[in-house]
N, C-alpha and C positions, 0 to 999 in steps of 0.2 A: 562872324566870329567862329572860332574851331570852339568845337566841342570840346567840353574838359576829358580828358583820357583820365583813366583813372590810371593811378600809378600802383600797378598790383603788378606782380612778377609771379613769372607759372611756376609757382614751388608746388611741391608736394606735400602733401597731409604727413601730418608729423608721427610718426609711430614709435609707440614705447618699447622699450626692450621687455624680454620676458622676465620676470622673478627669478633669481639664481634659484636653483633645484637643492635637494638635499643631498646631491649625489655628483660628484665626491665630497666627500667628508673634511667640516676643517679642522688644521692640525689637534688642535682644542679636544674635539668631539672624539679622535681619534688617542691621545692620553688617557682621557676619561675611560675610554671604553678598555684600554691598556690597565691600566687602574683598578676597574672591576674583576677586570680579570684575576690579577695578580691578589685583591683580598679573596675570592671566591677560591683559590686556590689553596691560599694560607688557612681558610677556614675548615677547608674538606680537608687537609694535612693533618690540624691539631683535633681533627673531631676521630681522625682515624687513631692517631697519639692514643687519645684517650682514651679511649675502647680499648688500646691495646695493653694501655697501663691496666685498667680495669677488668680486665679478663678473669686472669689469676684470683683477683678475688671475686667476681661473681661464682668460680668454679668452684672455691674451697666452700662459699657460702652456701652456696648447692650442697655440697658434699657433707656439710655441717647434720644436715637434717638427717643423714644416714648413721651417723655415726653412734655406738650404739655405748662405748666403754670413754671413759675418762681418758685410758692411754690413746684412742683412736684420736678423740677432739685435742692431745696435747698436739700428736701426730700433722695434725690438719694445720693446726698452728706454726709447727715449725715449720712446716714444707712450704708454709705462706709467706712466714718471714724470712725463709731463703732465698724466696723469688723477688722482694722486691729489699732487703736489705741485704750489706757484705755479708760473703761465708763466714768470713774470718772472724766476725763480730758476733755474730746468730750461731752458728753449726756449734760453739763451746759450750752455749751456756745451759744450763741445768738449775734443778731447784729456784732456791730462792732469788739466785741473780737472774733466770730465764723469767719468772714471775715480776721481778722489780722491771727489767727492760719492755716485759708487755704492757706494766703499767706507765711508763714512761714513754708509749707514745700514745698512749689517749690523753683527753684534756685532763684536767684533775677533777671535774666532777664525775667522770665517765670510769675511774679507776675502780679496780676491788680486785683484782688478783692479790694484789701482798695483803690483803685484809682478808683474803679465803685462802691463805696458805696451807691451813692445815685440812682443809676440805681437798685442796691440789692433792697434796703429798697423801694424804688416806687414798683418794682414788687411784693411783699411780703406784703404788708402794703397797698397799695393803692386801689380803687376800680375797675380804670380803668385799671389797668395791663399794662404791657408793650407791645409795636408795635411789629412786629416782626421781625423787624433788632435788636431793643433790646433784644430780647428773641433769636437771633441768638448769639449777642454779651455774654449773657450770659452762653448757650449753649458750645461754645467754651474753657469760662473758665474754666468751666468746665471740658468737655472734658480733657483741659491741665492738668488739676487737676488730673482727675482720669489716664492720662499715666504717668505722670511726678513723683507724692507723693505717689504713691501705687506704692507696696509694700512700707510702709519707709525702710528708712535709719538707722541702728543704730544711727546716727548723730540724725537725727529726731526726735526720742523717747524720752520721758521725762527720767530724769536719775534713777528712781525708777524702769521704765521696763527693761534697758540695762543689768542690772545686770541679771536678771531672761530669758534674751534672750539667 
């Protein structure tokens, strides 16, 4: 009798491919990383915005603490509201409508210019000036003023600028 032959064929040892690598990138990985980008970009854009909005009043805020007269702090004030509202709206007004418009862009609990009007117009008008718990008083409204209405609010802006903002 013949031997049984085994029926095995000389193949080779089976070998696995290697694991795909992380290199190159798929399309996927490659949005994503597009993506980041493009928020990281939009975010260091509006952080510069704001600063640059913000400027103007950190500098008058500074300059508040020097100011040593009533006409100085009105001074600081208009030059504020020129910077970030119209000429043509700010640069006219005086007295009581300059006073009404400052109160008109803080919230309503935050107001007191038209409720120290006559503490305004003494300081400003008068020869003897104000004491200075007055000029403290005033000082503060300031103050409020320049954290509170700077930058405005699109709300705040007259409607001829909203559009163009």
């Amino acid at each position: 009798m013949a031997t049984p032959t085994s029926n095995t064929l000389p193949l080779a040892d089976i070998h696995l491919q290697a694991a795909p690598g992380l290199w190159p990138l798929a399309w996927g990985w490659w949005a994503l990383l597009a993506a980041l980008a493009l928020i990281i970009v939009a975010v260091v854009y509006a952080l510069r915005l704001r600063t640059q909005k913000r400027k103007a009043q950190k500098e008058a805020i500074k300059q508040l603490c020097d100011t040593k007269t009533l006409g100085d702090i009105n001074a600081l004030l208009k030059r504020a509201a020129l910077t970030y509202f119209p000429r043509h709206d700010v640069a006219k007004l005086t007295g009581h409508m300059w006073l009404t418009f400052l109160d008109n862009q803080l919230p309503v609990s935050k107001r007191g210019f038209v409720a120290n009007e006559t503490l305004w117009q003494k300081g400003v008008f008068s020869k003897e000036g104000l004491n200075s718990k007055e000029l403290d008083i005033c000082k503060a409204l300031a103050k409020v003023w320049l954290t509170k209405a700077l930058p405005p609010k699109k709300a705040n802006l007259p409607q001829s600028e909203v559009k163009d903002v």
